[in-house]
PQR file with spaces between the fields and no chain letter, atoms N, CA, C, O and H, PARSE charges and radii, in Angstrom:
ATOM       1  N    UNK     1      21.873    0.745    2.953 -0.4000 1.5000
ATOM       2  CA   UNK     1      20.714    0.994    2.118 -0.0000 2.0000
ATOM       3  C    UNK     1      20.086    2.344    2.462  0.5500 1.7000
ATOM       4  O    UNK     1      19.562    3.035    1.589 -0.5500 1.4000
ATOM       5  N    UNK     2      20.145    2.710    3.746 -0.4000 1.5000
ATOM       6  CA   UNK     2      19.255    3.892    4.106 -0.0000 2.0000
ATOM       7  C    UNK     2      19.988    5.098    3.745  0.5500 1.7000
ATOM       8  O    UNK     2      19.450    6.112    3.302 -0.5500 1.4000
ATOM       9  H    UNK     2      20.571    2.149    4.455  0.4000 1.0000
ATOM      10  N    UNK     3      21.703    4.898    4.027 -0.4000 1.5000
ATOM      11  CA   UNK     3      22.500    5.824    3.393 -0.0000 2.0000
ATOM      12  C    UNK     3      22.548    6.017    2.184  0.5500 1.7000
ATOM      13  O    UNK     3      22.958    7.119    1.820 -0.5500 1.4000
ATOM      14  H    UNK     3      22.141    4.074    4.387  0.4000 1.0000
ATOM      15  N    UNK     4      22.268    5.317    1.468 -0.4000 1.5000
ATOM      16  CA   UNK     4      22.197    5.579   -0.641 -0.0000 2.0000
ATOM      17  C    UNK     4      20.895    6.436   -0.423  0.5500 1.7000
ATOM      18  O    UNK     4      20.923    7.502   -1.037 -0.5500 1.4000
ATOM      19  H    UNK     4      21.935    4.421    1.764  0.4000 1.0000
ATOM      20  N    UNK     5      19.945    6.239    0.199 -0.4000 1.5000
ATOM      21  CA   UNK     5      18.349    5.994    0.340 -0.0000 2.0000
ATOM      22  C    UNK     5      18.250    7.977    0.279  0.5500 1.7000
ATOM      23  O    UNK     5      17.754    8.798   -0.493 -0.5500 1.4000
ATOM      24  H    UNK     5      19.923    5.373    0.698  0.4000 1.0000
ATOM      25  N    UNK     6      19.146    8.035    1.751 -0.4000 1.5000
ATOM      26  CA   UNK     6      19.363    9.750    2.491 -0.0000 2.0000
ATOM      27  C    UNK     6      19.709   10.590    1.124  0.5500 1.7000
ATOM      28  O    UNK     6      19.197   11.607    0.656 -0.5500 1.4000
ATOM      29  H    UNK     6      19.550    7.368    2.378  0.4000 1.0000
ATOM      30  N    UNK     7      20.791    9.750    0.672 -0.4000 1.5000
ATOM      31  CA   UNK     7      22.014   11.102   -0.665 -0.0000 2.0000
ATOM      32  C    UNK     7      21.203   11.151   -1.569  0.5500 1.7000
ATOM      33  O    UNK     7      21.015   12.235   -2.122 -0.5500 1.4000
ATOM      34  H    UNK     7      21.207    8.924    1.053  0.4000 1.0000
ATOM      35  N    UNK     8      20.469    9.962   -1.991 -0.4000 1.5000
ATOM      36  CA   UNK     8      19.473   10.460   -3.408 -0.0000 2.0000
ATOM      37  C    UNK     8      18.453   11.424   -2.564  0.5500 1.7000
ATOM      38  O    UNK     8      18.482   12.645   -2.715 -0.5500 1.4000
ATOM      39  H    UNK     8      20.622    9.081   -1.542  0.4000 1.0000
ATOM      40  N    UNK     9      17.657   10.855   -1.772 -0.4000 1.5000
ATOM      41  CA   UNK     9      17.231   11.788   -1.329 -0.0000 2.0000
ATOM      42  C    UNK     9      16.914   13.275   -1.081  0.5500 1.7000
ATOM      43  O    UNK     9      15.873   13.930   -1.147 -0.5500 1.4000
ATOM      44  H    UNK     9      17.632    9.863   -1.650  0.4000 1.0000
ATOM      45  N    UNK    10      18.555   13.652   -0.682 -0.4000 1.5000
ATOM      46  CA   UNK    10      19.072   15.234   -0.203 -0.0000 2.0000
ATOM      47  C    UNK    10      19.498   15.734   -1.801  0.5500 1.7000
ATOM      48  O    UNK    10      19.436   16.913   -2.151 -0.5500 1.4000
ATOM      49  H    UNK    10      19.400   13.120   -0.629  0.4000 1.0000
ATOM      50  N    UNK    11      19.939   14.613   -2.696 -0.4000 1.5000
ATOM      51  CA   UNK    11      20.124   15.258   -4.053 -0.0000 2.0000
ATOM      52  C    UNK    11      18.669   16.247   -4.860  0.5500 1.7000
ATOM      53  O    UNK    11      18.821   17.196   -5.629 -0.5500 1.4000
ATOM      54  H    UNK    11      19.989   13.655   -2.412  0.4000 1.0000
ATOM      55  N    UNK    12      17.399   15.694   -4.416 -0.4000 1.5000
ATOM      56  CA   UNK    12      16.477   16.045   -4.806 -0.0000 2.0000
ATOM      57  C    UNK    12      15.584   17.025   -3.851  0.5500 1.7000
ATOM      58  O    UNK    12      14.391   17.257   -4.042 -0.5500 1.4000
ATOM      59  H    UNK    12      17.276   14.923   -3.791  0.4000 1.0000
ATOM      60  N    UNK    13      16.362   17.548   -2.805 -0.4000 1.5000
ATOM      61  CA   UNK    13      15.937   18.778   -1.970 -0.0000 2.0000
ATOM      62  C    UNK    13      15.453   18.569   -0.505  0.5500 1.7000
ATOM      63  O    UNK    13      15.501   17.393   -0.144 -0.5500 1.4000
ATOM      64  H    UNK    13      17.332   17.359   -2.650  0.4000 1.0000
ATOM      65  N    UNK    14      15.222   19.021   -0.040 -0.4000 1.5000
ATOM      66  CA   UNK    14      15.254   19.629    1.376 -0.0000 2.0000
ATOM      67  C    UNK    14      13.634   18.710    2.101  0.5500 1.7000
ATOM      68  O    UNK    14      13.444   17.970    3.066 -0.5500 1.4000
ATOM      69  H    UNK    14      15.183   19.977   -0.334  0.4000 1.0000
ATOM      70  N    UNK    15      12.935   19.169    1.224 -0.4000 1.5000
ATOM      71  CA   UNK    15      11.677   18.262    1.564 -0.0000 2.0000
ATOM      72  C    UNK    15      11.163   16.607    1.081  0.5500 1.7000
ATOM      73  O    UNK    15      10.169   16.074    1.574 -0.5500 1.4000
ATOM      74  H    UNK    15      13.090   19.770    0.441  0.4000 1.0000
ATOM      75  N    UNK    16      11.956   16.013    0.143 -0.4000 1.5000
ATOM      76  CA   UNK    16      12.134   15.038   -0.201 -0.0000 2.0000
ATOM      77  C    UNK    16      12.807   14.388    0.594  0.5500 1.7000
ATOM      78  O    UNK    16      12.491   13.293    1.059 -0.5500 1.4000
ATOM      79  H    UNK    16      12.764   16.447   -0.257  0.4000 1.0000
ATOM      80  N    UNK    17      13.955   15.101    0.859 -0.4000 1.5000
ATOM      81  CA   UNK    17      14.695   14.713    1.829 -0.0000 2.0000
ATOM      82  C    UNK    17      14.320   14.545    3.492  0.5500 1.7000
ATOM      83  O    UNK    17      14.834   13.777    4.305 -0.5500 1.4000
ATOM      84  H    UNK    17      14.212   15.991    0.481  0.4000 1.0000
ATOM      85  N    UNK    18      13.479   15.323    3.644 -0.4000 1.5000
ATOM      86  CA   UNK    18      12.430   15.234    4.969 -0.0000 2.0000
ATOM      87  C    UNK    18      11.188   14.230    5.102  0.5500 1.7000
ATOM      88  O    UNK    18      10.649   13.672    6.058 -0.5500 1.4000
ATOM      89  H    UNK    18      13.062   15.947    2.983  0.4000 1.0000
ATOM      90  N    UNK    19      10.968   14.249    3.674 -0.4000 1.5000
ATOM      91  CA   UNK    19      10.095   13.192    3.718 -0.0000 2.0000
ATOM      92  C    UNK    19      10.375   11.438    3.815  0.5500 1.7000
ATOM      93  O    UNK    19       9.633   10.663    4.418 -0.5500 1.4000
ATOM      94  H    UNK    19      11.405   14.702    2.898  0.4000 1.0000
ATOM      95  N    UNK    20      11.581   11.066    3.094 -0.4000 1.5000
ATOM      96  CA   UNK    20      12.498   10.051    3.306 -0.0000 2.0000
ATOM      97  C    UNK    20      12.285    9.773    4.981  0.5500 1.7000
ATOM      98  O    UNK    20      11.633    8.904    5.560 -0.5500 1.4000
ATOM      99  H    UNK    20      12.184   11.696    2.603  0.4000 1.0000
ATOM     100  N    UNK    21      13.217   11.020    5.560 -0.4000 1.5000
ATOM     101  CA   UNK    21      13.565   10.375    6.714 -0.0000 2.0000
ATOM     102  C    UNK    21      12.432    9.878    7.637  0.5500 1.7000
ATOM     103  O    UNK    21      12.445    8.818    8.262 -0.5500 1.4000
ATOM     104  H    UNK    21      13.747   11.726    5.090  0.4000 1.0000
ATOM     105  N    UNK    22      11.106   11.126    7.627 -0.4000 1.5000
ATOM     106  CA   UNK    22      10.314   10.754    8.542 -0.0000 2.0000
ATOM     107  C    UNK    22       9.583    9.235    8.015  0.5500 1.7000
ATOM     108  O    UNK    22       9.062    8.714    9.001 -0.5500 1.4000
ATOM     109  H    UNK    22      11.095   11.988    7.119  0.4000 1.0000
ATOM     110  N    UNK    23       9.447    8.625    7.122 -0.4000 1.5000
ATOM     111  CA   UNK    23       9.094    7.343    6.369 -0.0000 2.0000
ATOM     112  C    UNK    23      10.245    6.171    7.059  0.5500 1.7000
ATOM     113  O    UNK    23      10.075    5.117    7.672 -0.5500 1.4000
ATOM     114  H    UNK    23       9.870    9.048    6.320  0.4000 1.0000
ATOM     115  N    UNK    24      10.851    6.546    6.845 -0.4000 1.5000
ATOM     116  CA   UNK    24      12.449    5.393    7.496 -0.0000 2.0000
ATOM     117  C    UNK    24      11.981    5.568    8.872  0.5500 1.7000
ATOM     118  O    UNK    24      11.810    4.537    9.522 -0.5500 1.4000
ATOM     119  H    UNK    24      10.989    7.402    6.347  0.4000 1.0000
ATOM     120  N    UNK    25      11.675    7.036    9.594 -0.4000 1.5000
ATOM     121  CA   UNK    25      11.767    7.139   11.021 -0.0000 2.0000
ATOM     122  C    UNK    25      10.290    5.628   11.456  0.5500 1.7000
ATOM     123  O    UNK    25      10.653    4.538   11.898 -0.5500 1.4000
ATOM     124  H    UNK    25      11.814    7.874    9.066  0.4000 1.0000
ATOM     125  N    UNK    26       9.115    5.881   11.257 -0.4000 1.5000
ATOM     126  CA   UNK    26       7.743    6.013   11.208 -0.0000 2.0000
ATOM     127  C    UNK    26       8.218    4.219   11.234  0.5500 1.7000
ATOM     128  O    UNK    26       7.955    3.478   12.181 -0.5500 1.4000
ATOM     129  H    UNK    26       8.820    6.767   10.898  0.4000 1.0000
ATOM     130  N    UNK    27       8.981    3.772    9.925 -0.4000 1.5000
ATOM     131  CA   UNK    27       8.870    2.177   10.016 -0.0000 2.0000
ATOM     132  C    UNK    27       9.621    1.661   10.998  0.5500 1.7000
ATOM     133  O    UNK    27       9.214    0.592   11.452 -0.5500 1.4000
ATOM     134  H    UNK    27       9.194    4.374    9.155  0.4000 1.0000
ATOM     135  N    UNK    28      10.906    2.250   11.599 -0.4000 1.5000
ATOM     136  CA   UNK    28      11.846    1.511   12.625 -0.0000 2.0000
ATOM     137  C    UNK    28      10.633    1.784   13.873  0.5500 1.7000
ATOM     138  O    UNK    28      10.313    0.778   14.504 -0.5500 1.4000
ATOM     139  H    UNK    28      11.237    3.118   11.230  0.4000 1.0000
ATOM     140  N    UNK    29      10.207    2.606   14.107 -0.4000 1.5000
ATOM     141  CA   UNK    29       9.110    2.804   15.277 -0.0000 2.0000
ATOM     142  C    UNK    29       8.141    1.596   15.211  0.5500 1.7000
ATOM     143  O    UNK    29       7.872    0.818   16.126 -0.5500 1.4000
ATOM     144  H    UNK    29      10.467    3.424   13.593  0.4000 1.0000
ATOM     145  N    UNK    30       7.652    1.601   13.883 -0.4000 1.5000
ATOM     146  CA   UNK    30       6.569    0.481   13.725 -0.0000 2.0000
ATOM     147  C    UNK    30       6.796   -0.537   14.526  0.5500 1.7000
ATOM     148  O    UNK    30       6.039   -0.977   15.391 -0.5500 1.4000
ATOM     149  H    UNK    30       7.870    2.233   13.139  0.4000 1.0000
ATOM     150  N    UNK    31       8.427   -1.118   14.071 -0.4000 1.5000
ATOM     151  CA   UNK    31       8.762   -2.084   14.266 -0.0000 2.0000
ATOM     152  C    UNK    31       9.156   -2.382   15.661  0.5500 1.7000
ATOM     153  O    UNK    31       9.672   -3.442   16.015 -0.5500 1.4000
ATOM     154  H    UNK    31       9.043   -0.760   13.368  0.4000 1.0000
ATOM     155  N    UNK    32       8.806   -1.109   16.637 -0.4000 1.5000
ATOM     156  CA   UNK    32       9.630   -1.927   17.959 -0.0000 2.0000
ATOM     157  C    UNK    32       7.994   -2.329   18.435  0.5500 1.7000
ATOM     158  O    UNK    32       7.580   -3.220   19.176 -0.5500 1.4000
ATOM     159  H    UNK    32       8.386   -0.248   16.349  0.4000 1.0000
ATOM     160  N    UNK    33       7.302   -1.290   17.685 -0.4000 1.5000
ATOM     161  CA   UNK    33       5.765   -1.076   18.385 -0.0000 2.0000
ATOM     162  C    UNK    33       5.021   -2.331   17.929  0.5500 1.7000
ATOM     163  O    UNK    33       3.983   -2.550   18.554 -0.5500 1.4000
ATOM     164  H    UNK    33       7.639   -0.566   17.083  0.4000 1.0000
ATOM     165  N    UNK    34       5.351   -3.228   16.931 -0.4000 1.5000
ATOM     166  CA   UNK    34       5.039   -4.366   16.872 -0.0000 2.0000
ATOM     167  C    UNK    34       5.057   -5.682   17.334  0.5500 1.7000
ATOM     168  O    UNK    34       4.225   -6.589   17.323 -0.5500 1.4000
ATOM     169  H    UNK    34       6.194   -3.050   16.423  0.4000 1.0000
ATOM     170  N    UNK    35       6.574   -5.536   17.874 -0.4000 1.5000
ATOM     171  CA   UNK    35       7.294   -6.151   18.716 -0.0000 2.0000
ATOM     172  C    UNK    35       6.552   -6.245   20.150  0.5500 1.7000
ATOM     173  O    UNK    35       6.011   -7.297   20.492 -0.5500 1.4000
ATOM     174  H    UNK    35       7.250   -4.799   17.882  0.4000 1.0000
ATOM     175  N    UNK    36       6.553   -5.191   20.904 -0.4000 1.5000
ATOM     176  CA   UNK    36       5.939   -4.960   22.096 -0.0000 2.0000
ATOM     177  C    UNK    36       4.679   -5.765   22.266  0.5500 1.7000
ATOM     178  O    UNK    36       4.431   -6.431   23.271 -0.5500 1.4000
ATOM     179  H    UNK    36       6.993   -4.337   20.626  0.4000 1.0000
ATOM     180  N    UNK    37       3.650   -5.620   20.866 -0.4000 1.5000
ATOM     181  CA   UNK    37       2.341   -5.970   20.824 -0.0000 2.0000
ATOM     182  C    UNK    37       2.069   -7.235   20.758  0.5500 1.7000
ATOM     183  O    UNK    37       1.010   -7.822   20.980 -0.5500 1.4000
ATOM     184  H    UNK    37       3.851   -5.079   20.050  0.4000 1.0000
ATOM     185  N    UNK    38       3.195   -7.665   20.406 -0.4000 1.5000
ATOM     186  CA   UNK    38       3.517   -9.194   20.381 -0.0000 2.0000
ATOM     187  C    UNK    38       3.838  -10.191   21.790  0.5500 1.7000
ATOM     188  O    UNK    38       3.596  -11.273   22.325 -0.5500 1.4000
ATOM     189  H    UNK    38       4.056   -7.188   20.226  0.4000 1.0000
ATOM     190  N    UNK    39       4.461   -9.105   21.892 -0.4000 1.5000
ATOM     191  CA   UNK    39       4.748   -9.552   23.817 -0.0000 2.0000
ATOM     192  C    UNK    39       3.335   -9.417   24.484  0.5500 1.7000
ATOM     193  O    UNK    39       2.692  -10.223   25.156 -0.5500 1.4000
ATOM     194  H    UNK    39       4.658   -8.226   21.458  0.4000 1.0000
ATOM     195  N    UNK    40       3.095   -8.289   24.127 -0.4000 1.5000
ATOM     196  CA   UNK    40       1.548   -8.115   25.141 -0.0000 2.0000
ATOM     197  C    UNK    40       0.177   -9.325   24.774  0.5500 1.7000
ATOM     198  O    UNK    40      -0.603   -9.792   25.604 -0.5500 1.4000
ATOM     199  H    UNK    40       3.617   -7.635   23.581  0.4000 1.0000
ATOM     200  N    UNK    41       0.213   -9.587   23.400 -0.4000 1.5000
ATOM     201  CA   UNK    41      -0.502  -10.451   23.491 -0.0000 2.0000
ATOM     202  C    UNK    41      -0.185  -11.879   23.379  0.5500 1.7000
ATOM     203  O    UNK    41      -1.055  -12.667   23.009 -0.5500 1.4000
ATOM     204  H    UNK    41       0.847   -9.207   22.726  0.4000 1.0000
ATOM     205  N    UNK    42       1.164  -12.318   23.713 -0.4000 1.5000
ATOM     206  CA   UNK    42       0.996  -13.526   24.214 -0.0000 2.0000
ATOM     207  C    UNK    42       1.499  -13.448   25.868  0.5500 1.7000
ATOM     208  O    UNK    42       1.739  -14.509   26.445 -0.5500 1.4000
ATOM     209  H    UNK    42       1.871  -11.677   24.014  0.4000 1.0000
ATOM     210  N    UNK    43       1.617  -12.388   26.455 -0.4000 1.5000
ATOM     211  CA   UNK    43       1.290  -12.367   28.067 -0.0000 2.0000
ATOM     212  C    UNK    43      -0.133  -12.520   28.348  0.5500 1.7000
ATOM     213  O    UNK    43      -0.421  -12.924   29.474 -0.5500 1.4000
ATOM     214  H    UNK    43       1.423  -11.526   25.987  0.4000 1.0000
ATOM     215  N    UNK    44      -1.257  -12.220   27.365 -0.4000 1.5000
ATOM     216  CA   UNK    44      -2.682  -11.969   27.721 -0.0000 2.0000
ATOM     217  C    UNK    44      -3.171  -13.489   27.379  0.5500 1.7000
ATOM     218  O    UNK    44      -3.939  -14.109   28.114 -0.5500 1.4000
ATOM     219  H    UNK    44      -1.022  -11.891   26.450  0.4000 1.0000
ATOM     220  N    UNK    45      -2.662  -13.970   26.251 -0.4000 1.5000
ATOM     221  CA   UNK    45      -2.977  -15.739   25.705 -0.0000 2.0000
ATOM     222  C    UNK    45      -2.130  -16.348   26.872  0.5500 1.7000
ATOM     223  O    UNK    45      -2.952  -16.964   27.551 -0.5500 1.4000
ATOM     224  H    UNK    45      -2.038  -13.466   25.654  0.4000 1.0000
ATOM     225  N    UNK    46      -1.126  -16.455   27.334 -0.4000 1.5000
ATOM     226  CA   UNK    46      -0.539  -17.040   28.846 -0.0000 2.0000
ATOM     227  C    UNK    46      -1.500  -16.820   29.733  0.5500 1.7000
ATOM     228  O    UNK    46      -2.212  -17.822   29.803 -0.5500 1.4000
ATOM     229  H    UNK    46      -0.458  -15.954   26.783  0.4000 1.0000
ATOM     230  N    UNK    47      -1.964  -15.697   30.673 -0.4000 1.5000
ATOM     231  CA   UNK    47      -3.058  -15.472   31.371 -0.0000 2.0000
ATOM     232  C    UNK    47      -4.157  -15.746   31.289  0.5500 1.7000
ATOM     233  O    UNK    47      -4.916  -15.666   32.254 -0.5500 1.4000
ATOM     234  H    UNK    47      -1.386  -14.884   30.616  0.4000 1.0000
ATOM     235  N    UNK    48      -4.531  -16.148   30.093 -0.4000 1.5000
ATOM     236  CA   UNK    48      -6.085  -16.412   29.652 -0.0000 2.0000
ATOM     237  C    UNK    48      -6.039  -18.275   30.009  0.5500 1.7000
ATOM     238  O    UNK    48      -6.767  -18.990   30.698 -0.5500 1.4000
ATOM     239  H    UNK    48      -3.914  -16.213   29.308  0.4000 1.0000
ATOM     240  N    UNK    49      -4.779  -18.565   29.139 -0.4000 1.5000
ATOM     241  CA   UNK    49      -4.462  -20.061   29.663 -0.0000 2.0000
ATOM     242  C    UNK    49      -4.628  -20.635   31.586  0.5500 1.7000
ATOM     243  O    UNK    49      -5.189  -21.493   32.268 -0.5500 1.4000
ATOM     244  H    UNK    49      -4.188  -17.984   28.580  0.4000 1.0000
ATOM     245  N    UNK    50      -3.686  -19.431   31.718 -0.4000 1.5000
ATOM     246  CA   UNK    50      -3.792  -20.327   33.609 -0.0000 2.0000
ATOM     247  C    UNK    50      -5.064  -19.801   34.294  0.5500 1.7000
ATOM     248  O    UNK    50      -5.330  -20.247   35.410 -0.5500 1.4000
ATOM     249  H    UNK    50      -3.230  -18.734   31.164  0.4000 1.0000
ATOM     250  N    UNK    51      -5.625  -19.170   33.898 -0.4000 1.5000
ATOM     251  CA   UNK    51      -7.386  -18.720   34.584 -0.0000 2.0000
ATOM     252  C    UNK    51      -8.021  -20.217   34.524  0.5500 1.7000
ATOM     253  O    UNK    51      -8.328  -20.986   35.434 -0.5500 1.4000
ATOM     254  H    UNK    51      -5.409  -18.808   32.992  0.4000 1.0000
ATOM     255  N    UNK    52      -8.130  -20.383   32.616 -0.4000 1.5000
ATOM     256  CA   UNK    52      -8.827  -21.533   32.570 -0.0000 2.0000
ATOM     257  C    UNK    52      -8.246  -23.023   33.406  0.5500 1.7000
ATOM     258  O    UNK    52      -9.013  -23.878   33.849 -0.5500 1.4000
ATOM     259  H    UNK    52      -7.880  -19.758   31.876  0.4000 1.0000
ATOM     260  N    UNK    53      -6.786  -23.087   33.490 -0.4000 1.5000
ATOM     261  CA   UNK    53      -6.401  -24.140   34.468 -0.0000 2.0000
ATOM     262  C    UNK    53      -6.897  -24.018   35.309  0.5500 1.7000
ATOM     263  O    UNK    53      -7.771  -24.857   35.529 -0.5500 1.4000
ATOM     264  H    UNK    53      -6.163  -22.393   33.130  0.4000 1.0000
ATOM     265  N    UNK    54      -6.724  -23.115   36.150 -0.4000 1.5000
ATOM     266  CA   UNK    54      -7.184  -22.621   37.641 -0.0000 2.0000
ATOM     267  C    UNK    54      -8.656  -23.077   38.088  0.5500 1.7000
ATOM     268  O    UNK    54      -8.994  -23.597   39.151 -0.5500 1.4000
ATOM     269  H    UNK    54      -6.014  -22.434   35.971  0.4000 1.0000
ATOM     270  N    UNK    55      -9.504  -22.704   36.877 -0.4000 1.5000
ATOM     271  CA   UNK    55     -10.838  -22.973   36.924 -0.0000 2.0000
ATOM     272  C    UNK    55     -11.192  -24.376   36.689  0.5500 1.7000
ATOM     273  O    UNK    55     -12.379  -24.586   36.936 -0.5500 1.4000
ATOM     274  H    UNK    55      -9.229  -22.281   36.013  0.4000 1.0000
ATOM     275  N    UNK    56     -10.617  -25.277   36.340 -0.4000 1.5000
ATOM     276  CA   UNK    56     -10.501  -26.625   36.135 -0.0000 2.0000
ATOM     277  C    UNK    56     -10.858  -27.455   37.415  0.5500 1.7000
ATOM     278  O    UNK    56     -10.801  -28.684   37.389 -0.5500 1.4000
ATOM     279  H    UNK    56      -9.652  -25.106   36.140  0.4000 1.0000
């Protein structure tokens, strides 16, 4: 998909074509950076959990 995505792309010039990629770049990033945030906040909902045990 991203390869059809690139050739139409580069068919329509140099900055279209720059603009594509950094858009494709920007969402695979999103996506690890979402990922991560996901981890981080259920390490912080885990921790928040055993405080309150602890405090029990």
């Amino acid at each position: 998909m991203f390869n059809q995505l690139i050739k139409i792309a580069a068919s329509q010039g140099i900055w279209t074509l720059l603009s594509i990629v950094l858009i494709i770049y920007i969402i695979q990033v999103q996506k690890v950076r979402d990922a991560n945030q996901q981890k981080r906040e259920e390490n912080y909902i885990n921790l928040i959990k055993d405080l309150v045990e602890k405090e029990k």
